[in-house]
N, C-alpha and C positions, 0 to 999 in steps of 0.2 A: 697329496698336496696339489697335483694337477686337475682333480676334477676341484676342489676348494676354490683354485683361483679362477678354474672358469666359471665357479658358482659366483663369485665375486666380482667376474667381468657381466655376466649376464647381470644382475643385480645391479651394477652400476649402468649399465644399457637401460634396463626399464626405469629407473629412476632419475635418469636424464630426460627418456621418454614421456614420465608421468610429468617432470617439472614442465615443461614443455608443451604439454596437453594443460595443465594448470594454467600458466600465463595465459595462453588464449581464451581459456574458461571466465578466468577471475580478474584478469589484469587488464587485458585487452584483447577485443575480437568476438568473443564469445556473448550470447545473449545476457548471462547473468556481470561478464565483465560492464556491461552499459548500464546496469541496474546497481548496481556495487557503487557504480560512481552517479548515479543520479542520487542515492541516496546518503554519500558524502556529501555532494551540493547542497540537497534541502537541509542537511545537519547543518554545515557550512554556513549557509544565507539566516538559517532559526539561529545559530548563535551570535549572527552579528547583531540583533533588534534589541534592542533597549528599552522595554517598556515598564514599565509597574505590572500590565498584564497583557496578555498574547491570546489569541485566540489558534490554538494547533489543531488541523483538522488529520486525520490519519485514519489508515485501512488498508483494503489492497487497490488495486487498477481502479475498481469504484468509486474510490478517492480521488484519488488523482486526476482522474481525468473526468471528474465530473464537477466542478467547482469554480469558480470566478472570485480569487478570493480579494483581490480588486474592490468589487463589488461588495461583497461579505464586509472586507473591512470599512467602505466609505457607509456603510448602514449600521456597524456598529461604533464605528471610533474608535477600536483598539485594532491594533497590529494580526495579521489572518497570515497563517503560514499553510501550506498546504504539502505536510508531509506521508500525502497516501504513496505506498509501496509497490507490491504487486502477488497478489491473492496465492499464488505457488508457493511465497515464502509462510505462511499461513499463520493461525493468530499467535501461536503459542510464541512465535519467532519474530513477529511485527508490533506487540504492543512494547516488550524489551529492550527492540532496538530502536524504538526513540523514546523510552520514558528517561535516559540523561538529557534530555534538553527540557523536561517537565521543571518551572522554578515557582516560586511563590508567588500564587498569583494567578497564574496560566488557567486556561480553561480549557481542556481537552475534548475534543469532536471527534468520537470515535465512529465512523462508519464502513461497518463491515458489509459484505458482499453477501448471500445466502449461503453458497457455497462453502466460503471459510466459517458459517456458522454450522454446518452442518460436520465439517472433521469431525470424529469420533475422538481423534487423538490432536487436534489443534494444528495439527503438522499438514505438511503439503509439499509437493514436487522437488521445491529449493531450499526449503527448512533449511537443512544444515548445511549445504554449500554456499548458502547466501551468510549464514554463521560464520562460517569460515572465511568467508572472502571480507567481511568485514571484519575479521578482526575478533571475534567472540565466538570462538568452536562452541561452549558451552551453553549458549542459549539456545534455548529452547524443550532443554533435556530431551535430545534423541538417545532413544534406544541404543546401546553399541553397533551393535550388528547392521540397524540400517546406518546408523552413521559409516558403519567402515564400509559396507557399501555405496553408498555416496559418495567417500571420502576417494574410494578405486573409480568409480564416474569420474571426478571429478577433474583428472588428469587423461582424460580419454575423450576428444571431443568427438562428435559424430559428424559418420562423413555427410550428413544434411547442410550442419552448420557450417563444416570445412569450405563444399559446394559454394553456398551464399554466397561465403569471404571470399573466394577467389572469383567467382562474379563479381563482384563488392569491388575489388582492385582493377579488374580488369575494367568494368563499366564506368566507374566513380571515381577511381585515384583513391579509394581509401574504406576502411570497416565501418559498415552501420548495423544497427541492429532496432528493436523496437525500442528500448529506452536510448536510444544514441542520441536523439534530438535533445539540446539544452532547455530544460525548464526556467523560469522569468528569476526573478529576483525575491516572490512570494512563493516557490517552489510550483507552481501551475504548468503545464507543459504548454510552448509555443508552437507545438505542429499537432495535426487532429489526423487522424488516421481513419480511411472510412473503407466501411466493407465493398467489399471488389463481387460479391455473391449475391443474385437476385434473389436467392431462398431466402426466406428470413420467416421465423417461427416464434410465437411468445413461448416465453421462457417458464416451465412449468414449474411450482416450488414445491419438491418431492415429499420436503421432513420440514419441523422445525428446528429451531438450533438443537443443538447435541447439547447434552450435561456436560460433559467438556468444557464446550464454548461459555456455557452460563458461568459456570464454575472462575473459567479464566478470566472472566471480564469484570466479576467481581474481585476478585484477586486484585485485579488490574485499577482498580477504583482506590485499594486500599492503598497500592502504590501510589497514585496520584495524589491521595490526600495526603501522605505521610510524607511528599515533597512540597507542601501545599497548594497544590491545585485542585482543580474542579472539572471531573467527568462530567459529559454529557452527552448522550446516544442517540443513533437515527438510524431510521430505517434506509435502505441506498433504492433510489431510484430504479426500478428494474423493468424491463420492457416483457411482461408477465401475462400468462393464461391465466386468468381470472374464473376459474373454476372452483368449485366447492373445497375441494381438498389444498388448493392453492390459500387460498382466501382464509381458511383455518390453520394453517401452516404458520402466514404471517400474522395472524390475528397471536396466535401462541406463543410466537417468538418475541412479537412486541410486549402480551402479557406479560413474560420471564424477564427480556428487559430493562422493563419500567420497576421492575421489584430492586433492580442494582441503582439505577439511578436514572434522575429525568430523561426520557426519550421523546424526542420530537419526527415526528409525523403526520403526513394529512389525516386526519379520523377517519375520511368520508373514502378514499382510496387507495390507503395503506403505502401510499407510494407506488403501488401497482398500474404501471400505464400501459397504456394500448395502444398509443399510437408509435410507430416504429418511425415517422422523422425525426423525434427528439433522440435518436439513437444513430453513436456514430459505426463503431465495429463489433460494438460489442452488445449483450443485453445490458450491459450497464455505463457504460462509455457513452457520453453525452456529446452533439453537435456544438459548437461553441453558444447559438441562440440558445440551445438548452440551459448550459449551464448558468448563465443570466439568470432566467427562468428561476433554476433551480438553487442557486444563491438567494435571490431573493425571498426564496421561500423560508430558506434556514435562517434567513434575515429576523422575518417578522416570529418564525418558533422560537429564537430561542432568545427574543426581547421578551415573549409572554412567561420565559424561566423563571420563577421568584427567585431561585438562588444565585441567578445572573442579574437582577435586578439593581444590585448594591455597586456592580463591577462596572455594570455600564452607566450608570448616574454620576460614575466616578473617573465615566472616560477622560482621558489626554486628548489637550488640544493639540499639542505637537507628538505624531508621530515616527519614527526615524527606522523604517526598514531601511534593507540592505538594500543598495543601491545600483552596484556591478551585478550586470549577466554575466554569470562564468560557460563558454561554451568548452565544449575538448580542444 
């Protein structure tokens, strides 16, 4: 009976512990708790807009921080929301968690990263704790076993990130983290993050997308049209080795594609750029002049869409996004 109750004292120790380790993870403090709630907001802000149709752009960090959707939408005339995620939560887990905002009408901008085309299994770093912390263990169909490995991370933060936070308090009065900065009222982030590293290398494209990824993004088409919306694909700007096997990579991936639905991209440079000012920390994280840049680009590809042709002829003069910036 005595060793019972101390297996039931330790048991209740570590599961004080792990809830404990969770809050900071997923609620507040922890890297994925600032992602959990940025991706509340862009839900948030996408379901206040009242249109006939929406233009939602989505994917991982690629997205999001590569976009002026400002711009986007004063060139098309319908409402641009900009709900890209961040590439760890990977596709199987990011196209899921916003197809409930997909309505009749909508025109979905999927642009994924190389990277999250390349998963073998669709999954990535935070798949399933990003599952979890929003609210849907179930998406993504992880594996048991690494889910419950995850699931014991997931109440266990690392003394890296502990570090930070007690910097964080100590320096600032309070926890930041990379998504901690408030994104606008179109989901766009208002702070640019720029690499602190004189190194900087183009980014080589190893493979093209995975069967996986082809597979899920079709999938993913069937969901959109069976809420009635309308897919439409791009290659993500990427600061790229333009090498042979690079160059065939993305020539591949765009072939595979354009077989699911219209994808828009430059012909002549596959989106593959060379110069490294239009890049803020990342190979795919754009300076804010880029993003202009690079809005306008997706401006004019995706007026030349026939199957957007009907939607934008048929633009709203009055449009009515959300209005409020929610900060923490």
């Amino acid at each position: 009976m005595r060793k019972v109750l101390q297996l039931g004292s330790w048991l209740a120790i570590a599961g004080l512990a792990w809830g404990a380790g969770y809050l900071y993870n997923a609620r507040y403090g922890g890297e994925l708790s600032w992602l959990r709630m940025m991706y509340e907001r862009k839900m948030a802000f996408a379901s206040e807009v009242q249109a006939p149709h929406r233009l939602l752009i989505t994917g991982g960090s690629g997205a999001h921080y590569t976009i002026n959707s400002k711009i986007i939408q004063q060139g098309l005339g319908i409402p641009v929301m900009n709900l890209g995620l961040d590439g760890p939560v990977g596709l199987d887990v990011i196209l899921p968690s916003i197809l409930p905002q997909v309505r009749k009408g909508d025109v979905v901008l999927l642009i994924p990263e190389y990277l999250i085309l390349q998963a073998k299994d669709g999954l990535g770093d935070r798949s399933s704790q990003f599952a979890v912390a929003i609210g849907s263990p179930g998406v993504g169909n992880v594996p048991p076993k690494r889910f419950a490995q995850d699931m014991l991370m997931l109440g266990n933060p690392t003394l890296r990130a502990v570090t930070k936070s007690t910097i964080d308090l100590v320096e600032k009065g309070k926890l930041t983290g990379y998504y901690s900065d408030p994104v606008d009222e179109r989901g766009d982030p208002t702070v640019t993050k720029y690499r602190t590293s004189a190194k900087w290398w183009e980014l080589p494209i190893g493979e093209p997308a995975s069967k996986h990824a082809i597979a899920r993004i079709a999938k993913f088409k069937q969901e959109v049209e069976a809420r009635g919306g309308t897919l439409i694909l791009s290659l993500p700007w990427v600061y790229a080795r333009r090498d042979e096997k690079s160059i065939n990579n993305v020539k591949k991936t765009a072939q595979e594609l354009a077989k699911i639905a219209p994808t828009i991209y430059n012909k002549d440079t596959l989106n593959m750029k060379n110069d490294s000012n239009l890049f803020a920390d990342t190979h795919y994280h754009l300076k804010p002049e880029a993003r202009i840049i690079r809005s306008k680009q997706i401006v004019a590809e995706l007026k030349a869409v026939p199957q957007l042709k009907p939607i934008l002829a048929s633009q709203q003069k009055e449009i009515k996004p959300a209005q409020k910036q929610v900060s923490k």
